[in-house]
C-alpha positions in Angstrom: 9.4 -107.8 -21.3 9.1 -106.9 -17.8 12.1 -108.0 -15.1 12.7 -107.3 -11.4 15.8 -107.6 -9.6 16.1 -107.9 -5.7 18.6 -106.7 -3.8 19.6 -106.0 0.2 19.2 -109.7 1.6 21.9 -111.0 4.2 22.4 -112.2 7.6 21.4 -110.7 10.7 21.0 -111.3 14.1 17.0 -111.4 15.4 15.8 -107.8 16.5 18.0 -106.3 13.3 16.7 -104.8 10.1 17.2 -105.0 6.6 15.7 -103.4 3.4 14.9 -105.1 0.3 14.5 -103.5 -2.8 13.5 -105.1 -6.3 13.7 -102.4 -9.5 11.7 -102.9 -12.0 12.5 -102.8 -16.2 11.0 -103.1 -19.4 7.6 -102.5 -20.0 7.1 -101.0 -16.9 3.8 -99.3 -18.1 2.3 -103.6 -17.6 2.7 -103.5 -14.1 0.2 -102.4 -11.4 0.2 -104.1 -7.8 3.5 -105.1 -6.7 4.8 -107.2 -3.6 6.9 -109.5 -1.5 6.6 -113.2 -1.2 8.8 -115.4 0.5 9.2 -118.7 0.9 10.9 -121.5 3.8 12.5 -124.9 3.2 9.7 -127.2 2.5 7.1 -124.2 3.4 4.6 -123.0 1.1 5.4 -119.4 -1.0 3.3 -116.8 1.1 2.4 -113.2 1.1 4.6 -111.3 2.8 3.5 -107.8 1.6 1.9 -105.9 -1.2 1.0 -102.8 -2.7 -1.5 -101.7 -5.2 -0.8 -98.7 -7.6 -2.6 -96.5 -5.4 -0.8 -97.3 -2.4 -3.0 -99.5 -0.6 -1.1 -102.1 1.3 -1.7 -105.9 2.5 0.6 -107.8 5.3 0.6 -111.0 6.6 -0.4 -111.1 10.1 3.1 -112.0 10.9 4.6 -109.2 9.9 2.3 -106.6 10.6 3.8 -103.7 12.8 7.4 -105.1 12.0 7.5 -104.2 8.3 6.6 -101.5 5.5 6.5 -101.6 2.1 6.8 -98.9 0.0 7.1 -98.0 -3.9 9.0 -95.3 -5.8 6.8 -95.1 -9.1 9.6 -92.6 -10.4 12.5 -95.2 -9.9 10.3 -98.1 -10.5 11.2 -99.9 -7.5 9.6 -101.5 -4.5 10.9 -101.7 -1.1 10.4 -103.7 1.9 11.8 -102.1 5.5 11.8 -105.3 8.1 12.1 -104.1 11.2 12.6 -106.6 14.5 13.4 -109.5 12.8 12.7 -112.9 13.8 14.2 -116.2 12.6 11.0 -117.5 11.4 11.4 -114.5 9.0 14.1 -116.7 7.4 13.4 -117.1 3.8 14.1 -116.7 0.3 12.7 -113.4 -0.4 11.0 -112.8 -4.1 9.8 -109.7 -5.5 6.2 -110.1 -7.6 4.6 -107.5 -9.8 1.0 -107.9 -11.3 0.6 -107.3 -14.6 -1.9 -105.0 -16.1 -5.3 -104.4 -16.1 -4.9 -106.7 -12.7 -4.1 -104.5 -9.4 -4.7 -107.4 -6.8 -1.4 -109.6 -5.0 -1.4 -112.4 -7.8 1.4 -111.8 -9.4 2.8 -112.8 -12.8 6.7 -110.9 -13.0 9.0 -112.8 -10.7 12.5 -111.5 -9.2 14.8 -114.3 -8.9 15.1 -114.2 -4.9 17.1 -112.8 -2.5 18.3 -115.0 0.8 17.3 -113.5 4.2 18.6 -115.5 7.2 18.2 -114.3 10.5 19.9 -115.8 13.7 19.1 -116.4 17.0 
């Protein structure tokens, strides 16, 4: 079994930062791309960011310029550096992770969320 756990959600004000991380256990040799959805009251889940094994990165137009992501192979974790945050970035944050031989940002390991709320 493969489960990811999200941490380094809060509250800040808009312009702040925050850095989300989501570890990764189990069979840990299953998983290939890995990423960040996120998703609004009565909004759609959408893409924040992903990265494939080889490093090759994805962002939603939103975001782009504002955050990284970034993965650790070694500790098995994904992170996510938001940078300049707005509060339309306000969302339930949820780590994904693609299950092998699949390397794309269709994810099928779930985190169970982590809250990011940003005020004006």
């Amino acid at each position: 079994q493969v489960q990811l756990v999200e941490s380094g959600g809060g509250l800040v004000q808009a312009g702040g930062s925050l850095r989300l991380s989501c570890a990764a256990s189990g069979s840990i040799f299953r998983i290939n791309a890995m990423g960040w959805y996120r998703q609004a009251p009565g909004k759609q889940r959408e893409l924040v960011a992903g990265i494939t094994s080889g490093g090759r990165t994805n962002y939603a137009d939103s975001v782009k310029g504002r955050f990284t992501i970034s993965r650790d192979n070694a500790k098995n974790t994904v992170y996510l550096q938001m940078n300049g945050l707005k509060p339309e970035d306000t969302a339930v944050y949820y780590c994904g992770a693609a299950r092998y031989p699949t390397n794309t940002f269709t994810f099928d390991y779930w985190g169970q969320g982590t809250q990011v709320t940003v005020s004006s």
